[in-house]
Backbone as a chain_set.jsonl record, in Angstrom:
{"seq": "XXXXXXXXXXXXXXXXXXXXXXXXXXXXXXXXXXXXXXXXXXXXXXXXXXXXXXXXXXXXXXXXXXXXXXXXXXXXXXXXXXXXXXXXXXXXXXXXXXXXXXXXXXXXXXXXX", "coords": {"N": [[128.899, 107.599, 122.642], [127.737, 107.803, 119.22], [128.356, 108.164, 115.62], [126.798, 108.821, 112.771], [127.448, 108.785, 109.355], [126.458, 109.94, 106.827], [127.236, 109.535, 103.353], [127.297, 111.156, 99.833], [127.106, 111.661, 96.348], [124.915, 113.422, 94.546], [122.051, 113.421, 92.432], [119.584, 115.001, 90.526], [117.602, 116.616, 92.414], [114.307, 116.503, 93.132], [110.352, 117.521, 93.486], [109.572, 115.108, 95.067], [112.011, 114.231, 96.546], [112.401, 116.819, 98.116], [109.998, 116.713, 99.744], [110.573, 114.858, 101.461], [113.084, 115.261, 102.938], [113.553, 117.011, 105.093], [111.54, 115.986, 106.66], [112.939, 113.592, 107.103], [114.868, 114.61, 108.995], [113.934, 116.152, 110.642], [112.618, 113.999, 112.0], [114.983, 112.207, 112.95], [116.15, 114.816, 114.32], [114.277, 114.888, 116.593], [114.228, 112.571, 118.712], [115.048, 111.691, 121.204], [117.676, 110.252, 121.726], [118.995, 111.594, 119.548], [122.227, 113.827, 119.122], [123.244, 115.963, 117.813], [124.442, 117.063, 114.516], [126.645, 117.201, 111.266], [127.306, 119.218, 108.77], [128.911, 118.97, 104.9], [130.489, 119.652, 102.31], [132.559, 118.034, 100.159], [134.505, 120.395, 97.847], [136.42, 119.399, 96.059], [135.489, 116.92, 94.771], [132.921, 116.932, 94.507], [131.392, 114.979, 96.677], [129.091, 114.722, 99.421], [128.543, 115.186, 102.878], [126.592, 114.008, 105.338], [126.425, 114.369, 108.988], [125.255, 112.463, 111.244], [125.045, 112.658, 115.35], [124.64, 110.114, 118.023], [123.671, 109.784, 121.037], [123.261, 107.219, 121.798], [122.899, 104.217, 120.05], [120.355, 103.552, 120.241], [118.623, 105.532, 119.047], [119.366, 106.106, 116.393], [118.762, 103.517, 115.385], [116.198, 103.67, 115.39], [115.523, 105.932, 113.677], [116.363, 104.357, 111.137], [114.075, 103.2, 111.085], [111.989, 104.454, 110.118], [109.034, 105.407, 108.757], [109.014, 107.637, 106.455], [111.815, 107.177, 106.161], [112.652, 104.959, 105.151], [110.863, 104.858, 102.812], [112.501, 106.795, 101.49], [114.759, 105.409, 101.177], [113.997, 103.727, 99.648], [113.866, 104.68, 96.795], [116.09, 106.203, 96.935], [118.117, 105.938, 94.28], [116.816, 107.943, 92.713], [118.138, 110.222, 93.291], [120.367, 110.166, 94.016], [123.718, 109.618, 92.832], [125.198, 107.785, 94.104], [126.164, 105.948, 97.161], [127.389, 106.278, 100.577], [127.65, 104.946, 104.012], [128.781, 105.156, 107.237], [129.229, 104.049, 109.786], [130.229, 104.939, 113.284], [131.738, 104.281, 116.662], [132.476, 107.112, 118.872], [135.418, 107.706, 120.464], [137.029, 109.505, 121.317], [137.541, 113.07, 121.994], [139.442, 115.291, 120.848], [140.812, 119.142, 120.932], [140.904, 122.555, 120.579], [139.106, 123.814, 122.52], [137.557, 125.275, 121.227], [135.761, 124.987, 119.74], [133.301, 124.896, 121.285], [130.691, 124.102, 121.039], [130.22, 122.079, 119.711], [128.852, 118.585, 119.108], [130.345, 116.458, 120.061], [131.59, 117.474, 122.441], [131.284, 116.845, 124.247], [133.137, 114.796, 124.896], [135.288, 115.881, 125.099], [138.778, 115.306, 125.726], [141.897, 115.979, 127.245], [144.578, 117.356, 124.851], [146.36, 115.162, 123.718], [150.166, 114.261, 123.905]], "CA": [[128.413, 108.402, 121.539], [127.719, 107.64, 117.892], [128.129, 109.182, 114.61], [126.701, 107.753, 111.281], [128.088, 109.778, 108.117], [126.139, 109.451, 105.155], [128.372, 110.181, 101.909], [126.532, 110.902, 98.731], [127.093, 112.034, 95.123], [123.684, 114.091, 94.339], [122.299, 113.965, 91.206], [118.875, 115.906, 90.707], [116.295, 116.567, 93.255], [112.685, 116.972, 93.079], [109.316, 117.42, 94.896], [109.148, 114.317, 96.239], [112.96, 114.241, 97.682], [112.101, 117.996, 99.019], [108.825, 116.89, 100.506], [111.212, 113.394, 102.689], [114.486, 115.619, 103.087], [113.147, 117.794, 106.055], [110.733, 115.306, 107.701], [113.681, 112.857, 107.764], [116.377, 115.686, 109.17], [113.44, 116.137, 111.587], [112.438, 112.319, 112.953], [116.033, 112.512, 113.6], [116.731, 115.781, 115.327], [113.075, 114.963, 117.608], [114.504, 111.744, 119.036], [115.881, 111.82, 123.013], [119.069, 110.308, 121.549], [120.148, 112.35, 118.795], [123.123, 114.908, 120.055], [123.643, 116.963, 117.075], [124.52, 117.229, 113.402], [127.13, 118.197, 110.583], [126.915, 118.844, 107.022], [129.613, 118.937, 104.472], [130.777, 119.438, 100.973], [133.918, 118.199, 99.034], [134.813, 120.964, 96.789], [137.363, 118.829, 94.981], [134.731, 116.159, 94.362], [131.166, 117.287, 95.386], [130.129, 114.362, 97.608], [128.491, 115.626, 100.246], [128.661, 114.565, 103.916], [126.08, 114.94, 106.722], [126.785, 113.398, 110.363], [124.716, 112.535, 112.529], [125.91, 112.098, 116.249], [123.676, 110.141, 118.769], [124.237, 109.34, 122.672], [123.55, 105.605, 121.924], [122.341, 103.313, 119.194], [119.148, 103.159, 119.753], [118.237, 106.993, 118.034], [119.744, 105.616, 114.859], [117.917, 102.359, 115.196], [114.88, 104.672, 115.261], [115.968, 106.78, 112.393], [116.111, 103.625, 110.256], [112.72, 102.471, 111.054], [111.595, 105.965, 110.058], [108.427, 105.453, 107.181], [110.133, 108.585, 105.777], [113.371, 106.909, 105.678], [112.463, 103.76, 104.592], [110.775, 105.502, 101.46], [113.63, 107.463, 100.758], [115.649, 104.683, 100.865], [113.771, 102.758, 97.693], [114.001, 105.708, 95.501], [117.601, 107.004, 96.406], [119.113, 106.078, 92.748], [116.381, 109.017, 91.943], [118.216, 111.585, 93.601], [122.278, 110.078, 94.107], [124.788, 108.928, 92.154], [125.871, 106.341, 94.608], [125.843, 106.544, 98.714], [127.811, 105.016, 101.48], [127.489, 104.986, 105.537], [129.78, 104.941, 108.124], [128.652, 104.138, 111.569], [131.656, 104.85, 114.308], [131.925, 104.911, 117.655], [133.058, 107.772, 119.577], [135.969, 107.104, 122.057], [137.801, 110.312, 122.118], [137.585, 113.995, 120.729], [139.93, 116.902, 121.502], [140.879, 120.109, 120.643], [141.437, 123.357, 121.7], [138.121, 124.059, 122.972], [137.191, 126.311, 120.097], [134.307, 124.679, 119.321], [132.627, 124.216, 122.438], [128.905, 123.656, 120.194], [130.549, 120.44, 118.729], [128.374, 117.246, 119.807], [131.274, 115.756, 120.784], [132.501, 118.287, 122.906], [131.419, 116.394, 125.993], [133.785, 113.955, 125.131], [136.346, 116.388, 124.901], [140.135, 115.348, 126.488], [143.07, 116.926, 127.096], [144.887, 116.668, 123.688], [147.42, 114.196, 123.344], [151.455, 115.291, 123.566]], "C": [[128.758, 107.7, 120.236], [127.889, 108.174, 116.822], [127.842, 108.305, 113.293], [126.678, 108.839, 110.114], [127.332, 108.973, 107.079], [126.44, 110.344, 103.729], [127.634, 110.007, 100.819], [127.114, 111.857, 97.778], [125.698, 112.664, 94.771], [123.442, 114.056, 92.569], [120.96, 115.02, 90.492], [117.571, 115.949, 91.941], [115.15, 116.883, 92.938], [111.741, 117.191, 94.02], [109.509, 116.593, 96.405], [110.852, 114.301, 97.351], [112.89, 115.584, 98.759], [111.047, 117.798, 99.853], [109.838, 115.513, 101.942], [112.003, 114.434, 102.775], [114.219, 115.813, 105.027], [112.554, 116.722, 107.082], [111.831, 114.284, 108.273], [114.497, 113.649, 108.565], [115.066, 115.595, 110.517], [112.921, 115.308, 112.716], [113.935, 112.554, 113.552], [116.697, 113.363, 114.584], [115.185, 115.672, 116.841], [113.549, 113.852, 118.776], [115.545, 111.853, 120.404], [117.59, 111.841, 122.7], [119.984, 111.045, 120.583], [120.954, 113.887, 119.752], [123.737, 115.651, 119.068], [124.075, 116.566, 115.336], [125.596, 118.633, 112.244], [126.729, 118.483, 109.385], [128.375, 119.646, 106.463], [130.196, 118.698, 102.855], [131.784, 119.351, 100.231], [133.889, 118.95, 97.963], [135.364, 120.449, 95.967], [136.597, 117.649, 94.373], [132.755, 116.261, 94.173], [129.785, 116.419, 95.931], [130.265, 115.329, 98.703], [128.196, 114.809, 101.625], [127.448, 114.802, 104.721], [126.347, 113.612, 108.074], [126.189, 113.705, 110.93], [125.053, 111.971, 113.767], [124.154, 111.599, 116.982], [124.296, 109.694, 119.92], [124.135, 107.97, 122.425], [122.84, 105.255, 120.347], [120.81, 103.08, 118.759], [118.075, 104.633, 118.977], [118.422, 106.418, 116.539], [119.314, 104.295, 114.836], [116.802, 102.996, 115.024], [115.017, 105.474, 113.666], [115.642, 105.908, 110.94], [115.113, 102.665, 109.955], [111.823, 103.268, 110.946], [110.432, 106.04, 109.169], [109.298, 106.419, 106.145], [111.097, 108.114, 105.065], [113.805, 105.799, 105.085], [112.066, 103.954, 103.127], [111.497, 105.864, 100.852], [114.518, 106.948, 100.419], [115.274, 103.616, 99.712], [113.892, 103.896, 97.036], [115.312, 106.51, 95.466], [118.506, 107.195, 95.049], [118.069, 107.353, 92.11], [117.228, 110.249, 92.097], [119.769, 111.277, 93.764], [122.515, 109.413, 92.566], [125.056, 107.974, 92.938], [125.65, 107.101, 96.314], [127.086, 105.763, 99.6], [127.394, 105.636, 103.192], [128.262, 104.546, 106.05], [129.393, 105.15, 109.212], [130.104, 104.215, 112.337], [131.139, 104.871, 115.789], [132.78, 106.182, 117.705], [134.01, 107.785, 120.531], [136.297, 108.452, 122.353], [137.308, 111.599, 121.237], [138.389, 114.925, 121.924], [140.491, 117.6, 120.516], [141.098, 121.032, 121.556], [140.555, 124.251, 122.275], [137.541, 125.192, 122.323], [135.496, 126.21, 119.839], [133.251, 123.52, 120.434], [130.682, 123.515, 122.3], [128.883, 122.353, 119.741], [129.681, 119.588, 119.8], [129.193, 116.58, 120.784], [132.161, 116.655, 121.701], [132.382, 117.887, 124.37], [132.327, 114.829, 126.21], [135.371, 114.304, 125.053], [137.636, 115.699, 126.055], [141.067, 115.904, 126.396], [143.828, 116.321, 125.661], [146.164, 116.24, 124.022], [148.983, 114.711, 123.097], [151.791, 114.7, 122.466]], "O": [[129.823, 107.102, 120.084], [127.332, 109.258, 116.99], [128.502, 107.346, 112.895], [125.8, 109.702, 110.099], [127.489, 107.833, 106.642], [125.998, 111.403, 103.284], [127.209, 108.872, 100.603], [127.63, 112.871, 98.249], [125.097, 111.591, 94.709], [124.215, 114.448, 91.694], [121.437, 115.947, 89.838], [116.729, 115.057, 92.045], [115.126, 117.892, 92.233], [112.009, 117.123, 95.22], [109.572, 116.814, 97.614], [110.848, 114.348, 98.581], [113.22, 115.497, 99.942], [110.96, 118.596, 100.786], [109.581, 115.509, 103.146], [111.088, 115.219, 102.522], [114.566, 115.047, 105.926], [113.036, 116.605, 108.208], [111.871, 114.016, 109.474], [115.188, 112.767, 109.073], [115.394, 114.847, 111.439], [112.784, 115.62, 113.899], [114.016, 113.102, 114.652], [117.511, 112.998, 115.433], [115.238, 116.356, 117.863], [113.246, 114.225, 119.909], [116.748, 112.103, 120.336], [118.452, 112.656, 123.027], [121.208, 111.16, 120.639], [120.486, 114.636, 120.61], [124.854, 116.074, 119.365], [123.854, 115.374, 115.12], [125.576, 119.863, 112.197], [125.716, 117.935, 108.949], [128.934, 120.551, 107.083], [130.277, 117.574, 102.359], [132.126, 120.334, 99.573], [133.33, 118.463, 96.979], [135.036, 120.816, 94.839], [137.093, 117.294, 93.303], [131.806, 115.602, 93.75], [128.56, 116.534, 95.917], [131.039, 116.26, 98.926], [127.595, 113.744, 101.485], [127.204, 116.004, 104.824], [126.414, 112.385, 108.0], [126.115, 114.852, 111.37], [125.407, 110.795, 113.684], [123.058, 112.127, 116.796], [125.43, 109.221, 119.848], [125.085, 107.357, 122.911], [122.326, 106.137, 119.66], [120.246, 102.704, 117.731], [116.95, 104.496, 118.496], [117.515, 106.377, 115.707], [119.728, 103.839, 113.77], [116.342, 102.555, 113.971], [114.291, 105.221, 112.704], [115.015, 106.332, 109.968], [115.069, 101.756, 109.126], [110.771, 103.055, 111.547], [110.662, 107.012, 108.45], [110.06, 106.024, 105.263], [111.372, 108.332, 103.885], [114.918, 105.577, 104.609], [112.709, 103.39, 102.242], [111.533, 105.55, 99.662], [115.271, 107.43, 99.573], [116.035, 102.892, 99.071], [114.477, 103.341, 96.105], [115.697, 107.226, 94.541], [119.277, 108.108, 94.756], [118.435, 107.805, 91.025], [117.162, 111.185, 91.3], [120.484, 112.269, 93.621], [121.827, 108.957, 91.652], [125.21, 106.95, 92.273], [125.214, 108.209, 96.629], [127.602, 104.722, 99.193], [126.873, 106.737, 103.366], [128.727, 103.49, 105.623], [129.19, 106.268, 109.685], [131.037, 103.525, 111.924], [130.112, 105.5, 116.041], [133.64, 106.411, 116.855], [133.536, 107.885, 121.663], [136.0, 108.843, 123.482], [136.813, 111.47, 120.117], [138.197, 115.179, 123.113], [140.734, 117.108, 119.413], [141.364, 120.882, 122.749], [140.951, 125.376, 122.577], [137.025, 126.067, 123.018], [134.527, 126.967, 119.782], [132.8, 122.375, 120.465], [129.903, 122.88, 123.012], [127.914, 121.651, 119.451], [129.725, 119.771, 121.016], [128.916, 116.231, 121.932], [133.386, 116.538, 121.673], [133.004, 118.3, 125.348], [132.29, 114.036, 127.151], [136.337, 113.545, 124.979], [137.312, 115.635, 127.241], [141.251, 116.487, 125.327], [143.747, 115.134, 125.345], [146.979, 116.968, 124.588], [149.155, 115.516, 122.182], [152.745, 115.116, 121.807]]}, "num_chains": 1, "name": "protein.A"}
């Protein structure tokens, strides 16, 4: 499993980012390999997180060959302040089985003493 976090600063939106937002959120969630999605907002700063998890690599190789996402990606200084991405693997996730909806919950292990 995968997760690629994209961290952004927002600065106004318009049509055209409302007319890509959705279609990209949707190429993504249509795709065999995607396995779920967070979203997230620093109160103390107000970037803004969303994660997407996929079973392998090649969903998010898809994602970034997206027309959509390719568009959205020349005009991002319209709509951020700045961006970054963080691709990870997945090796481990546990907990205390609270959140059995989590993506990663099929990679759940016993937690660690």
């Amino acid at each position: 499993m995968y997760s690629s976090t994209f961290i952004f600063e927002k600065k106004q939106y318009d049509a055209e980012f409302e007319r890509l937002d959705p279609l990209i959120a949707a190429a993504a969630r249509s795709h065999a390999d995607f396995a779920g999605e967070e979203y997230w907002e620093n109160p103390h700063n107000g970037r803004i997180c969303v994660v997407y998890y996929w079973h392998s690599l090649d969903g998010l190789h898809a994602l970034m060959r997206d027309p959509q996402h390719i568009e959205a990606k020349r005009q991002y200084q319209r709509w951020y302040q700045g961006f970054q991405v963080v691709v990870a693997e997945v090796v481990r996730a546990y907990g205390d089985g609270h959140f059995a909806d989590h993506p990663a919950a099929a990679f759940q292990t016993p937690q660690p003493a």
